[in-house]
C-alpha positions as CSV (number, residue, x, y, z in Angstrom):
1,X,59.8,116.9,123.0
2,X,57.4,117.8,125.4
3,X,59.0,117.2,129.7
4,X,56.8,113.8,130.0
5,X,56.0,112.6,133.5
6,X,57.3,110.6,136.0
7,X,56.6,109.8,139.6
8,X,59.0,112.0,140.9
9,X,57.8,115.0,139.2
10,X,54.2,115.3,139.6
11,X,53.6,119.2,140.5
12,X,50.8,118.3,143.2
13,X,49.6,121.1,144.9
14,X,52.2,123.3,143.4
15,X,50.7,126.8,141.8
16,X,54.0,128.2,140.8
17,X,54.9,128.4,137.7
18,X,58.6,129.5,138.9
19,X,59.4,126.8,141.2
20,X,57.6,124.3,138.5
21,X,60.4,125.4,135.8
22,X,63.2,125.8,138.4
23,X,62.4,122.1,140.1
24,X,61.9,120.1,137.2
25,X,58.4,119.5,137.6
26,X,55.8,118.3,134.9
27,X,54.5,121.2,132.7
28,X,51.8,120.9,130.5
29,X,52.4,123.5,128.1
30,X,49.2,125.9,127.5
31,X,51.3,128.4,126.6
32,X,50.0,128.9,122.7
33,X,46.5,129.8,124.7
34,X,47.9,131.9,127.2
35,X,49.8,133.8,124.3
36,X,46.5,134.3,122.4
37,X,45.1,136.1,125.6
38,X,48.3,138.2,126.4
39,X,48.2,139.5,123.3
40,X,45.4,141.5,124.3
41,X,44.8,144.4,126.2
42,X,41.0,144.9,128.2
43,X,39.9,143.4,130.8
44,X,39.2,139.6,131.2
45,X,37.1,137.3,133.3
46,X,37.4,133.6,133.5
47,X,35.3,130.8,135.7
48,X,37.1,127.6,136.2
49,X,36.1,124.9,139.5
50,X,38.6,124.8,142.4
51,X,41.8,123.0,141.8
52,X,41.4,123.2,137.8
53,X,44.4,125.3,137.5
54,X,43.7,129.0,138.0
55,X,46.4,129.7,140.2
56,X,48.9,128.4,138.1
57,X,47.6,130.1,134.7
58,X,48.2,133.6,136.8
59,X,51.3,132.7,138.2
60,X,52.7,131.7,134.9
61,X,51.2,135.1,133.1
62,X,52.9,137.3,135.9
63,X,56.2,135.8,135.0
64,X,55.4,136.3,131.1
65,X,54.7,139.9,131.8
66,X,57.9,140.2,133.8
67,X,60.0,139.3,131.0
68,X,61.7,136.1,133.3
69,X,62.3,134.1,129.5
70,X,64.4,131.7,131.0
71,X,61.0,130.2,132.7
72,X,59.6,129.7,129.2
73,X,63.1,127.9,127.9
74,X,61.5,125.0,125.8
75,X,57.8,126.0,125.7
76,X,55.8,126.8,123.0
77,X,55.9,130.9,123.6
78,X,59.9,131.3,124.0
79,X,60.6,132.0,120.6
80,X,57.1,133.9,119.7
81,X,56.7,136.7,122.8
82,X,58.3,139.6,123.0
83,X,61.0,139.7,125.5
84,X,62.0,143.1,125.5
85,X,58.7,144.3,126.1
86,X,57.8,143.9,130.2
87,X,54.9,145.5,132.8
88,X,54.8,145.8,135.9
89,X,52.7,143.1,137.7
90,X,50.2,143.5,141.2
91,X,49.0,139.7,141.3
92,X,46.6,139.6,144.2
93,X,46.1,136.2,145.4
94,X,43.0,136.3,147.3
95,X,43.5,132.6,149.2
96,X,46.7,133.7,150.7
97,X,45.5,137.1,152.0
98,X,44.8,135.7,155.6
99,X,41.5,137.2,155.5
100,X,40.0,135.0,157.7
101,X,42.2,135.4,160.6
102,X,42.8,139.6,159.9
103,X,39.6,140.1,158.3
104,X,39.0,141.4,154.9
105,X,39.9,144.9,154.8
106,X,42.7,144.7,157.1
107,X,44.3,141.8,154.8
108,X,43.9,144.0,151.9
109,X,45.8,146.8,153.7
110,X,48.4,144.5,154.3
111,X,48.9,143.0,151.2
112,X,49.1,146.5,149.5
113,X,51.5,148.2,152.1
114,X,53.8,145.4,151.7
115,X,53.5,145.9,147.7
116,X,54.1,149.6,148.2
117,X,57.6,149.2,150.3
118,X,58.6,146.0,147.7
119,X,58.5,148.5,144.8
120,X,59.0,151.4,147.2
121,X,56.1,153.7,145.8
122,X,54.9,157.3,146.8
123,X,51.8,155.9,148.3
124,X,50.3,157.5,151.2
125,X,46.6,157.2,151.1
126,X,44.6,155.8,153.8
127,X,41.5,154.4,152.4
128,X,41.7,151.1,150.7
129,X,39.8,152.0,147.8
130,X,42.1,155.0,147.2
131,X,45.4,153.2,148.0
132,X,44.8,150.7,145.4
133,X,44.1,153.3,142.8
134,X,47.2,155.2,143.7
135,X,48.9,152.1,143.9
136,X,48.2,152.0,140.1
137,X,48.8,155.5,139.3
138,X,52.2,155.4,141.2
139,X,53.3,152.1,139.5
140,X,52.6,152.8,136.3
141,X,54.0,156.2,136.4
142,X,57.5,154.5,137.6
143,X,57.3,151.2,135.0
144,X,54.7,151.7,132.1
145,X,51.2,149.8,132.1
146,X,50.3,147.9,135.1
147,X,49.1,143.8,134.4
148,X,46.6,143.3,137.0
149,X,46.4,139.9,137.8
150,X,43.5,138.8,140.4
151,X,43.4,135.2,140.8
152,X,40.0,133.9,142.9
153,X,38.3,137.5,143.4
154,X,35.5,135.6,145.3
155,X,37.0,133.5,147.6
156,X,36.2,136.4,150.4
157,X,32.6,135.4,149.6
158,X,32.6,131.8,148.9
159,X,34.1,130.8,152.0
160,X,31.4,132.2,154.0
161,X,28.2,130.7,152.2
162,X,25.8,128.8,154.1
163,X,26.4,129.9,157.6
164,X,28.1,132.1,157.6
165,X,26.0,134.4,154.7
166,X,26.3,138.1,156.9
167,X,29.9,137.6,156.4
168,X,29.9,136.9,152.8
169,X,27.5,139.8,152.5
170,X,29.9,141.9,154.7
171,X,32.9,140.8,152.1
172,X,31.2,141.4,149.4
173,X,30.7,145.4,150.4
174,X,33.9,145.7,151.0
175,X,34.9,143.8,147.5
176,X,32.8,145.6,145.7
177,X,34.7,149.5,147.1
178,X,38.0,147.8,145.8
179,X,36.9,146.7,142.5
180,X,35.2,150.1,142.0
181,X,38.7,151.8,141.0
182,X,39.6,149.6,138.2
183,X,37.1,151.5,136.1
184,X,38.5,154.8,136.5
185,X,42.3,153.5,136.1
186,X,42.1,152.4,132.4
187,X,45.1,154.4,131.5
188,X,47.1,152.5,134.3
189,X,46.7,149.4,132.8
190,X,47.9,147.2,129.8
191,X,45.7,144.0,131.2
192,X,43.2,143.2,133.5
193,X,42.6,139.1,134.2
194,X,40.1,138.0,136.7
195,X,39.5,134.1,137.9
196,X,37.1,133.3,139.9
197,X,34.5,130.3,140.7
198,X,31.2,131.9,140.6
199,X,29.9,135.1,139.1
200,X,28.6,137.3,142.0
201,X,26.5,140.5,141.1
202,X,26.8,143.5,143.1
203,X,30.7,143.2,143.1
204,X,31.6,146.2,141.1
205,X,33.1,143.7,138.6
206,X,30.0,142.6,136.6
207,X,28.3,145.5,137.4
208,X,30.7,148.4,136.9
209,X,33.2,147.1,134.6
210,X,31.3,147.2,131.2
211,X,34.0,146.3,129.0
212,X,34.7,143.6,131.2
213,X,34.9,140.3,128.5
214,X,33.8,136.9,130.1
215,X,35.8,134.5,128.6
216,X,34.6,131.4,130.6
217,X,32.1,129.9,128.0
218,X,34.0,130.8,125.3
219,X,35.3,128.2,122.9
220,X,38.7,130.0,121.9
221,X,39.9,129.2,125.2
222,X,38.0,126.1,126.2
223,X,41.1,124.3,126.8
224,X,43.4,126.9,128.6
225,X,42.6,125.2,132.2
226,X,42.4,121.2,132.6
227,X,43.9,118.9,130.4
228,X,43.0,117.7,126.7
229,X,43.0,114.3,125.2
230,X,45.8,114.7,123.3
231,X,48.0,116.2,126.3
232,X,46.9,113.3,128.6
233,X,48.2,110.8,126.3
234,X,51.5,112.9,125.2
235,X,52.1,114.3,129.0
236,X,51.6,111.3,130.7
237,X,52.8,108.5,128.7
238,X,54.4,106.8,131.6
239,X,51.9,107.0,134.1
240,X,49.3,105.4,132.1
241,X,51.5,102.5,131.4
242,X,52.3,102.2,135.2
243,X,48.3,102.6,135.9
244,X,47.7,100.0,133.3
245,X,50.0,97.7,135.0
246,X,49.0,98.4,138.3
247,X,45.6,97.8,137.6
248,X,45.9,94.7,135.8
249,X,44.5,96.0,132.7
250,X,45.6,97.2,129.0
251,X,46.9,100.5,127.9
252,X,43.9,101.0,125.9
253,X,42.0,99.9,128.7
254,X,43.0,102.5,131.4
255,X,42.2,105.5,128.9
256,X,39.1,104.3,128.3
257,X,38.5,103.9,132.6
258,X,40.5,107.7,133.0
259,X,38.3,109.2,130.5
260,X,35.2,107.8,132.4
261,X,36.4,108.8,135.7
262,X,37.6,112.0,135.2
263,X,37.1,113.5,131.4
264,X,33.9,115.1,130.4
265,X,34.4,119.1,131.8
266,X,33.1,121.1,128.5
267,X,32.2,124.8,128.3
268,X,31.2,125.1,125.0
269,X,30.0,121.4,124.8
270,X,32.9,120.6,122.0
271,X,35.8,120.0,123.7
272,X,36.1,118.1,126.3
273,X,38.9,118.4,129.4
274,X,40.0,116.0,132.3
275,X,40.1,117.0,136.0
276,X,43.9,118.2,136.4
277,X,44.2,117.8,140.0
278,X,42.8,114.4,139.6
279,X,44.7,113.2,137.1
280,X,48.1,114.2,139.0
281,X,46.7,112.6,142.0
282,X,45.8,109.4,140.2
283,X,49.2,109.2,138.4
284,X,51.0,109.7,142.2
285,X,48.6,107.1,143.9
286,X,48.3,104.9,140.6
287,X,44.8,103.6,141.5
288,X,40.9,104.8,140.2
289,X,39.1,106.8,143.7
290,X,37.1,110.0,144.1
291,X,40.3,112.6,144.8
292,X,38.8,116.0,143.7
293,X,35.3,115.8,145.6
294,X,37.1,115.1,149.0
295,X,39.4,118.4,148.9
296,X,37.6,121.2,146.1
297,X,34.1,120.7,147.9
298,X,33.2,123.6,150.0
299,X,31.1,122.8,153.2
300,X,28.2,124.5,151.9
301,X,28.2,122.8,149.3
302,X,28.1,119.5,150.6
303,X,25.0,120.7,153.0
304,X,23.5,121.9,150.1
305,X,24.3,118.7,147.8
306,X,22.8,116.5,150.6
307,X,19.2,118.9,150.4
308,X,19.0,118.6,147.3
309,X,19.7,114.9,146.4
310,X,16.1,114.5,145.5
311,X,16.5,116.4,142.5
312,X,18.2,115.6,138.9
313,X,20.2,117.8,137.2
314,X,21.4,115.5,134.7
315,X,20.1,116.4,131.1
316,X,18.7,119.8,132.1
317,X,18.5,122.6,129.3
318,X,19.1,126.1,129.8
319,X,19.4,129.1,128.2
320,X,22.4,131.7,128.1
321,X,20.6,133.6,131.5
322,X,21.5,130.4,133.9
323,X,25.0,131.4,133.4
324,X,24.5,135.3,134.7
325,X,25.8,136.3,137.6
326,X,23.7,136.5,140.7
327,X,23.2,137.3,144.0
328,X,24.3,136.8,147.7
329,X,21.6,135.2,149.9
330,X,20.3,132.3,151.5
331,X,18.3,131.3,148.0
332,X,21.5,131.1,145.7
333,X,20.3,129.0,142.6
334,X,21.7,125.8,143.0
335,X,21.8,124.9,139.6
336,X,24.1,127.4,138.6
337,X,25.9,127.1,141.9
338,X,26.9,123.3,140.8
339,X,27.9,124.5,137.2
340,X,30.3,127.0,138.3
341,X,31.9,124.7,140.9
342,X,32.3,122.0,138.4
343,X,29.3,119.3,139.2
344,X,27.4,120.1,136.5
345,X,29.0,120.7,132.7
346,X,28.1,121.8,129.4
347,X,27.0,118.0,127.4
348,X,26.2,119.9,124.3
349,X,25.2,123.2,122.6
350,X,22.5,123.6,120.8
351,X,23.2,126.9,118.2
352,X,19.9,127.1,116.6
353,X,17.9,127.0,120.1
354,X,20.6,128.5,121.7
355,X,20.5,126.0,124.7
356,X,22.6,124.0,126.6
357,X,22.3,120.6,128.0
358,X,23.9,120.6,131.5
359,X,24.9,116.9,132.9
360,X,27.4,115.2,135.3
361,X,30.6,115.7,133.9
362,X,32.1,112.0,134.7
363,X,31.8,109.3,137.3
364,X,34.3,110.7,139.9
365,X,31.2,113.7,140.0
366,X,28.0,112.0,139.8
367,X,29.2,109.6,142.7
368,X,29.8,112.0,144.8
369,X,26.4,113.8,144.3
């Protein structure tokens, strides 16, 4: 029986997966995806909007890694994973680094000599660049195979578009010397897993990182981030009911308004996800409004929205190119830009043509824009 929703347990604004097992929040179990990926060794890349769950996904593979089984108790994975096999874990979570108050290279520092004391390693470069390699080196030396979780390796940069673009440009130098040792430290580690928002060239990671696998358009783990049909209606049984209630309307009725409000995210342009943030925040507040625009819309991109409003996006085709990665500057393509922030989302794929028709995901979006 899957932990079904109540109001008390919505995990709003809560990115770890410990304290969301320890506290009895709601769980929607992705772990049969997340067991498909761990599987693997190499190095992976996935794009997913702001607030769409990222965080959480890394948090909860750290604690895989890590062996903590009494997290899983319940879940799909418990009696499938290998328990007795663990790896270390350096998790860098780039939107707690305090980069903006320390600056970019200084944060990094800090984050890394604080790992080194934690797991009291023989560490005594100077150079960030080198530090992190030896990081590796020293860690896997003392616990096997290193899992190399990086969850939002752009954020450095995205927080400083528009405006603020020397900045980005100055983050992304310093991004790109740091990524440049995973390369050379392939023996270090068991798995490398990169989220992100946008795919920024010049970074090292496109670039340098050849056998880097972008899994963001790939229909194997379409689902692993938002929420499915099927889980909506399993997961949050209760909530609809209450909605339904609230809103004066028929069971049947509120699906059919939560799918048009908030469904319609595709990456392969087969299977369709909801909004996760929105759909916790709509269970909490039990009334239909525009939650994810207000708080997962960068400044920039609002300025740049409002430029561009005489334009339509809706229904545009594009080929497999669109979705490269690209570069830093004032001219950033803003089609693309909306895709990979979630405004724009795959409607359909065309196999034989090999194109994609892009569109407004739901009415929460196209409102907004």
């Amino acid at each position: 029986m899957p932990y079904l929703c109540n109001m008390q347990n919505l995990p709003v604004g809560i990115q770890n997966f410990s304290k969301i097992r320890k506290e009895g929040y709601l769980y929607v179990d992705k772990t049969p995806l997340i067991y498909q990926l761990a599987l693997q060794s190499g190095y992976y890349f996935l794009s997913r909007p702001r607030r769409f769950g990222k965080s959480l996904l890394i948090s909860t593979m750290k604690e895989l890694f890590s062996g903590n089984r009494e997290l899983f108790k319940g879940l799909w994975i418990e009696d499938r994973w290998d328990w007795e096999k663990t790896n270390p874990v350096l998790h860098i979570p780039f939107s707690s680094l305090g980069y903006k108050s320390l600056g970019l290279e200084r944060a990094l520092h800090e984050f890394l000599d604080d790992f080194i004391r934690e797991h009291e390693l023989d560490v005594d470069e100077e150079a960030l660049e080198l530090k992190f390699r030896e990081i590796l080196r020293s860690l896997s030396a003392k616990e096997g195979q290193v899992a190399l979780l990086i969850d939002e390796y752009d954020k450095p940069i995205i927080d400083y578009l528009g405006k603020e673009i020397a900045r980005a440009q100055e983050n992304q130098q310093v991004l790109k010397k740091f990524y440049s040792i995973i390369k050379d430290s392939d023996a270090c580690l068991r798995m490398v897993f990169i989220t992100g928002v946008s795919k920024f060239s010049r970074v090292s990671i496109f670039s340098d990182l050849n056998n880097l696998r972008d899994i963001t358009m790939s229909r194997k783990y379409s689902a692993m981030l938002g929420y499915t049909q099927e889980e909506l209606e399993r997961y949050f049984e209760e909530c609809i009911r209450q909605l339904a209630e609230s809103e004066d309307m028929t069971e049947e009725e509120a699906l059919t308004e939560i799918k048009n409000w908030y469904n319609g995210y595709s990456w392969d342009g087969e299977q369709f996800v909801y909004n996760p943030f929105s759909i916790l925040l709509l269970c909490e507040e039990e009334r239909f409004s525009n939650y994810w625009f207000a708080t997962a819309t960068p400044s920039f991109l609002i300025d740049l929205i409002k430029e561009k409003q005489y334009y339509d996006f809706d229904g545009m085709e594009v080929g497999e190119s669109f979705f490269e990665a690209f570069q830093i500057s004032k001219d950033i393509p803003t089609g693309a830009l909306l895709f990979q922030t979630g405004y724009l989302t795959v409607k359909k794929y065309d196999s034989k043509t090999r194109l994609y028709t892009l569109g407004y995901p739901n009415r929460e979006v196209k409102e907004s824009m």
